[in-house]
C-alpha beads as a LAMMPS data file, in Angstrom:
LAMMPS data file: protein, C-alpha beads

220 atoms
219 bonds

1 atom types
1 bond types

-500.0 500.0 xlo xhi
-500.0 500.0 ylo yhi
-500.0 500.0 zlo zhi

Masses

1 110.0

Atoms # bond

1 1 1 0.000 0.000 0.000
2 1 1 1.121 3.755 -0.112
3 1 1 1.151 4.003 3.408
4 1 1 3.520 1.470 3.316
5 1 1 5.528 2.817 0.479
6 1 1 5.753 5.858 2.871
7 1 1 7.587 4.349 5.525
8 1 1 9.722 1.822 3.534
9 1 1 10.877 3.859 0.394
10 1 1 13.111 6.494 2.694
11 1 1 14.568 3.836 4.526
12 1 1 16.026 2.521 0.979
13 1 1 16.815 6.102 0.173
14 1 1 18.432 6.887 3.336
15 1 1 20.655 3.496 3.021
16 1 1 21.658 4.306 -0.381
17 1 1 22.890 7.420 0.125
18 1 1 24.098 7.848 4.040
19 1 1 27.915 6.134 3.149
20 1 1 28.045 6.965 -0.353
21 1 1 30.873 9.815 -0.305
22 1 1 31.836 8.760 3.213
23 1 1 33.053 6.158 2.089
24 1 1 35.224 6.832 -1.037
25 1 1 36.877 9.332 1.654
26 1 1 37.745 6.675 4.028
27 1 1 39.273 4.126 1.504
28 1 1 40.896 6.876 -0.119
29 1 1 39.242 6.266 -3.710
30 1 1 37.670 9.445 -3.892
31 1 1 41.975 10.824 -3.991
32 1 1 42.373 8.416 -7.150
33 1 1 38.649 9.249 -8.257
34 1 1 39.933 13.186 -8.018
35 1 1 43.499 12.761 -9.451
36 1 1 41.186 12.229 -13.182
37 1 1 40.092 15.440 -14.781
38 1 1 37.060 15.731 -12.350
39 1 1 36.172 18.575 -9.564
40 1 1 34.528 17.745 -6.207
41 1 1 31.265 19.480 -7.332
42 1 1 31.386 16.552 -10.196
43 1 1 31.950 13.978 -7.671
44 1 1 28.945 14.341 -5.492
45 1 1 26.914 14.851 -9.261
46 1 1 28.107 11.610 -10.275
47 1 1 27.105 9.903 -7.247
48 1 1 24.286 11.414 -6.596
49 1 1 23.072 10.425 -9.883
50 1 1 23.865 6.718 -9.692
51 1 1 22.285 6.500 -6.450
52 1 1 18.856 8.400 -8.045
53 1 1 19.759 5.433 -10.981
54 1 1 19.541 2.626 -8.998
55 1 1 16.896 3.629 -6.713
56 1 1 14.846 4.584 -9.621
57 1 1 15.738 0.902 -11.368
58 1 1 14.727 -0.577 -8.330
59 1 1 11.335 1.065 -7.468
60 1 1 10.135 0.811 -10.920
61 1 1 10.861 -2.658 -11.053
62 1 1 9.073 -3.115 -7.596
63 1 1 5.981 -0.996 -8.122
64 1 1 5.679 -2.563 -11.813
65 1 1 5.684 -5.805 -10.843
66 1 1 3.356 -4.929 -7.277
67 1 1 0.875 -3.258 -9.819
68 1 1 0.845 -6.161 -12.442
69 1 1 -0.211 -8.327 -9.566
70 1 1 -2.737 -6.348 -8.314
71 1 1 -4.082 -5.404 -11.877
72 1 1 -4.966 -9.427 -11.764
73 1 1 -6.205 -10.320 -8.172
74 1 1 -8.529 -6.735 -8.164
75 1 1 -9.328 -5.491 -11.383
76 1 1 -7.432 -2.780 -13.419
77 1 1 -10.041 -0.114 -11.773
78 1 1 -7.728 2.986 -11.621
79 1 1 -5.075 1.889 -13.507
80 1 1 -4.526 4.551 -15.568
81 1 1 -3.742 7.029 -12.256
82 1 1 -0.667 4.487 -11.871
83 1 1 2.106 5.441 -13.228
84 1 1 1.249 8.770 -11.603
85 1 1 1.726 7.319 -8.600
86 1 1 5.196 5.809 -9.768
87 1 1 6.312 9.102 -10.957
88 1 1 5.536 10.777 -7.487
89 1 1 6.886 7.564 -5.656
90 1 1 9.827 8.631 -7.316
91 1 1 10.230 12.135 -6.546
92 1 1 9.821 10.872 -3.216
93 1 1 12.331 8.212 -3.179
94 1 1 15.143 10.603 -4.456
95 1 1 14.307 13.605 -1.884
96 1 1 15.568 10.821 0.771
97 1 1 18.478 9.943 -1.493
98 1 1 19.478 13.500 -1.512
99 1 1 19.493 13.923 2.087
100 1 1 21.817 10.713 2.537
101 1 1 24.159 11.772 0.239
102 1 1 23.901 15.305 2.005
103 1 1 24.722 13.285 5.033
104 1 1 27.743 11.595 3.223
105 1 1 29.351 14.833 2.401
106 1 1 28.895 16.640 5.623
107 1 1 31.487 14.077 7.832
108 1 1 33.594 10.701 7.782
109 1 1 32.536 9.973 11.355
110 1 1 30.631 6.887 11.178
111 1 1 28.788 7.615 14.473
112 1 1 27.749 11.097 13.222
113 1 1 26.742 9.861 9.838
114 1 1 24.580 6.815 11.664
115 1 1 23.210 8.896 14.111
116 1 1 22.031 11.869 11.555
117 1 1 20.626 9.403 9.033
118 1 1 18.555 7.482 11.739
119 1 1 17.427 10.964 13.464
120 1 1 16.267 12.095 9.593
121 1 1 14.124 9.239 9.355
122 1 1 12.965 9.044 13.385
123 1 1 12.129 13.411 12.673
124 1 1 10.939 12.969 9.693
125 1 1 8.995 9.976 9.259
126 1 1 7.773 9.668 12.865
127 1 1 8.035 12.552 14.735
128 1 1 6.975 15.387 12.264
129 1 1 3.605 15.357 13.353
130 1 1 4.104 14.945 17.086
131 1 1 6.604 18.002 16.766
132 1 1 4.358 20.400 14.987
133 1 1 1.332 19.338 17.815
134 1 1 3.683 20.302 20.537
135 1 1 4.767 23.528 19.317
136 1 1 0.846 24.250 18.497
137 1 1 0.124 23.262 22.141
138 1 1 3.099 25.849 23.772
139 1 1 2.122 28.503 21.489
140 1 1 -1.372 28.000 22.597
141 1 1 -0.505 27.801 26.303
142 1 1 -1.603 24.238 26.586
143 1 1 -5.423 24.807 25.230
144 1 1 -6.091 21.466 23.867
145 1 1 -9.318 22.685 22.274
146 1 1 -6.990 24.383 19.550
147 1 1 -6.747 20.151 18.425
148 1 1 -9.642 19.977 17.432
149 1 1 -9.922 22.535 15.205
150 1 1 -5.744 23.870 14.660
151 1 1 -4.738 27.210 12.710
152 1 1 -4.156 26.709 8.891
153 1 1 0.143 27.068 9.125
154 1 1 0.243 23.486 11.130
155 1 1 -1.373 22.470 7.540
156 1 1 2.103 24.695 5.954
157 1 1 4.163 23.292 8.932
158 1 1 3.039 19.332 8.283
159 1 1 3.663 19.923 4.750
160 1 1 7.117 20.761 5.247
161 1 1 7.657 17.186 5.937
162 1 1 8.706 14.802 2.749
163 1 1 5.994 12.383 3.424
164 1 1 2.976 14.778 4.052
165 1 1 4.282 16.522 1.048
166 1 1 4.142 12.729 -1.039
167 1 1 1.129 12.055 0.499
168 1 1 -0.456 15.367 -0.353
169 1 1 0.692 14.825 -3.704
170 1 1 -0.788 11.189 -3.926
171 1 1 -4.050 12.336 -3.093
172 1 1 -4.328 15.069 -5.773
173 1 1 -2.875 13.098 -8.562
174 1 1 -3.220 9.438 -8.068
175 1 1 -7.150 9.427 -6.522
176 1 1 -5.622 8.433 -2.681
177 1 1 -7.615 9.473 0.044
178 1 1 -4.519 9.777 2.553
179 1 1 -4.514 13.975 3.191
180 1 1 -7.598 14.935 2.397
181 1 1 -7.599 18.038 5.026
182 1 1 -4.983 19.406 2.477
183 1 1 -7.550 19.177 -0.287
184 1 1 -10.785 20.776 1.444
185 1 1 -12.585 23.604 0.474
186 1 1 -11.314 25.572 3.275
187 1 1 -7.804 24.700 2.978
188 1 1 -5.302 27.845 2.415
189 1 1 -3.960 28.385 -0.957
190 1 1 -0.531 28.099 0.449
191 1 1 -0.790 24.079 0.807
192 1 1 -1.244 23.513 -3.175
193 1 1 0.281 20.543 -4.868
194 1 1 2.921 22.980 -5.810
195 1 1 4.289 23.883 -2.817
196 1 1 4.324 19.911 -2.171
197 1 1 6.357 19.485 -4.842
198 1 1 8.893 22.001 -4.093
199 1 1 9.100 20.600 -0.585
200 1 1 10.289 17.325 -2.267
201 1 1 12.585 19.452 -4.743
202 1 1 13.999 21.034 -1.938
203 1 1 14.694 17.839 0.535
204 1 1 16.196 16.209 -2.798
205 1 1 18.759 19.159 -3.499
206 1 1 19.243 21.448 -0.632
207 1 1 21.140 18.569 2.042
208 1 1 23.436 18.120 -1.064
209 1 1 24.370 21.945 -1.746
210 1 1 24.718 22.876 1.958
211 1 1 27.222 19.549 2.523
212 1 1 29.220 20.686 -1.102
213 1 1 29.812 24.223 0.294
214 1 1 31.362 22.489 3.433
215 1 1 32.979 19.291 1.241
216 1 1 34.736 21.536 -1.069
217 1 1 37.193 23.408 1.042
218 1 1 37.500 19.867 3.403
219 1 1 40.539 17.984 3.377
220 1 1 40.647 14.584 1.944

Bonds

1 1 1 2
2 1 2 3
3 1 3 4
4 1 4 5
5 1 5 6
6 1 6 7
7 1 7 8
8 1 8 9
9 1 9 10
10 1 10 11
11 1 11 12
12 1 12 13
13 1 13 14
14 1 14 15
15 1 15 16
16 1 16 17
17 1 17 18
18 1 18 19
19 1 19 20
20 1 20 21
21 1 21 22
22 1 22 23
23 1 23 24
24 1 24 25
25 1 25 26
26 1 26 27
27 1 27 28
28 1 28 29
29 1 29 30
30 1 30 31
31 1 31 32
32 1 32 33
33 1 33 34
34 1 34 35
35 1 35 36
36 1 36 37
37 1 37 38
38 1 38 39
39 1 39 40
40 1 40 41
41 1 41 42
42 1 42 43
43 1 43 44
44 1 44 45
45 1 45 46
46 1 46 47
47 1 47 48
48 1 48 49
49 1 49 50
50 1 50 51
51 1 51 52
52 1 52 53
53 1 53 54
54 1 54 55
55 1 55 56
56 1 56 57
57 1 57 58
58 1 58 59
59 1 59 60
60 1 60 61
61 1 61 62
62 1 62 63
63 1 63 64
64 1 64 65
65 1 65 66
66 1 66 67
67 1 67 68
68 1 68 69
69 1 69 70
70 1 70 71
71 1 71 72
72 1 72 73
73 1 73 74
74 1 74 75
75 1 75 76
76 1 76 77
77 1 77 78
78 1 78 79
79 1 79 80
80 1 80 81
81 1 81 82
82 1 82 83
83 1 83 84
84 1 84 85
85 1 85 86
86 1 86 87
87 1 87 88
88 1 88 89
89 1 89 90
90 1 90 91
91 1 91 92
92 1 92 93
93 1 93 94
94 1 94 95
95 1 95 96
96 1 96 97
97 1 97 98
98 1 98 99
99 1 99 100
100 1 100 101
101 1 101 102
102 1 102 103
103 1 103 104
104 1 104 105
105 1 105 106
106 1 106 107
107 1 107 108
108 1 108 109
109 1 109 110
110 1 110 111
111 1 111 112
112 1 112 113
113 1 113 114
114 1 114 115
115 1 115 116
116 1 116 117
117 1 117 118
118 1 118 119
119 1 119 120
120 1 120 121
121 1 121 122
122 1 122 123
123 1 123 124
124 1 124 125
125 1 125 126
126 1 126 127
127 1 127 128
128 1 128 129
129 1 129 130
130 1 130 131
131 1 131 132
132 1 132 133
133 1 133 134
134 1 134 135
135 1 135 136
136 1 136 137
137 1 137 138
138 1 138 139
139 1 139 140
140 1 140 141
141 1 141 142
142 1 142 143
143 1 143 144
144 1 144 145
145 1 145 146
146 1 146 147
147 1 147 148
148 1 148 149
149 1 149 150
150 1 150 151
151 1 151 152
152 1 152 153
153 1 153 154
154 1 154 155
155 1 155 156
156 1 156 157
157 1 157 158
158 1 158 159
159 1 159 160
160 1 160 161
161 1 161 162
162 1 162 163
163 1 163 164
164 1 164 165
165 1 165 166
166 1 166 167
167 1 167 168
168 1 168 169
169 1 169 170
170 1 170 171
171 1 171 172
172 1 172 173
173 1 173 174
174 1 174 175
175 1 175 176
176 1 176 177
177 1 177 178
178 1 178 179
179 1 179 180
180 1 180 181
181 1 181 182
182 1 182 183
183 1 183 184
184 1 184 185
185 1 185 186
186 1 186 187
187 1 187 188
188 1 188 189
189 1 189 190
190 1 190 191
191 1 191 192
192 1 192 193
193 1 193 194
194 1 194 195
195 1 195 196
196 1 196 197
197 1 197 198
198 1 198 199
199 1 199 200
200 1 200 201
201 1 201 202
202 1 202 203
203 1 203 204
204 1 204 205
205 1 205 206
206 1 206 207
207 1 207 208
208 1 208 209
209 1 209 210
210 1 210 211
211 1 211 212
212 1 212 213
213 1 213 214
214 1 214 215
215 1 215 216
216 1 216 217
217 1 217 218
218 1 218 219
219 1 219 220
């Protein structure tokens, strides 16, 4: 199921990415890798690309094959919203890459890179929404009323999140009734599909530009 998908998907990311420049630094390949007509910024490109490769490989592969099956045992009822889904599995699957590589460039210290990549999931995954209730409680000097009906920026807060963002995204596109308090009449403009999307864009690049600016000037 997606909800699956949503907890499973950026613990592949996460592992794909979290040792991938790390690595080459403590084996000293990324030296040899550098000594070849190629600058650090091309480094992390080329991994980062290889990991978004095989990650892509692999989900297609997974959610073709999950889809083929369940095209047979159900019915091909909404079919045609799939490879939407794919596409946005995707986007998902790489925004996790990215921070993992991110992770990768930042430090060599395997307890610092296994404690950030566990604490990205653990924050991200599990905790996002606990986080954003708490601060809505302080702010609100403990008035749990405010839960039942919460101001609109816990909507912009939630979103900020990778998977609310997915989920949002699922919803909209593929037909998934997983966020539908994004999609109600009253919701604020400022939760649109778009801004979902640039969440995503922005989990996918932004780890990876703020570890560069630190990788470039580190010694090797």
């Amino acid at each position: 199921s997606t909800t699956l998908l949503s907890f499973v998907i950026p613990v592949v990311g996460l592992l794909l990415g979290y040792k991938s420049i790390a690595h080459a630094r403590e084996t000293g390949s990324v030296l040899l890798t550098l000594s070849f007509p190629q600058s650090r910024a091309g480094l992390i490109i080329g991994t980062l690309l290889s990991r978004w490769t095989l990650l892509i490989i692999t989900t297609v592969t997974g959610l073709s094959l999950s889809g083929g099956i369940a095209a047979i045992l159900y019915g091909t009822q909404g079919i045609t919203t799939y490879p939407l889904v794919v596409l946005l599995t995707l986007l998902y699957s790489v925004a996790f890459v990215g921070i993992g590589v991110g992770i990768s460039i930042v430090t060599t210290n395997e307890r610092w890179i296994t404690l950030s990549t566990f604490g990205s999931y653990f924050v991200l995954i599990i905790l996002w929404d606990g986080l954003t209730t708490a601060i809505m409680l302080v702010l609100h000097r403990f008035d749990f009323s405010v839960l039942a009906s919460p101001p609109d920026w816990t909507l912009l807060v939630r979103l900020l999140s990778p998977e609310s963002s997915y989920n949002l995204l699922l919803r909209l596109g593929g037909g998934i009734d997983v966020a539908g308090q994004y999609v109600a009449d009253s919701a604020p403009v400022y939760i649109g599909w778009w801004v979902a999307v640039g969440v995503l864009v922005i989990w996918m690049s932004l780890p990876v530009v703020l570890g560069f600016y630190r990788f470039r000037t580190a010694e090797l």
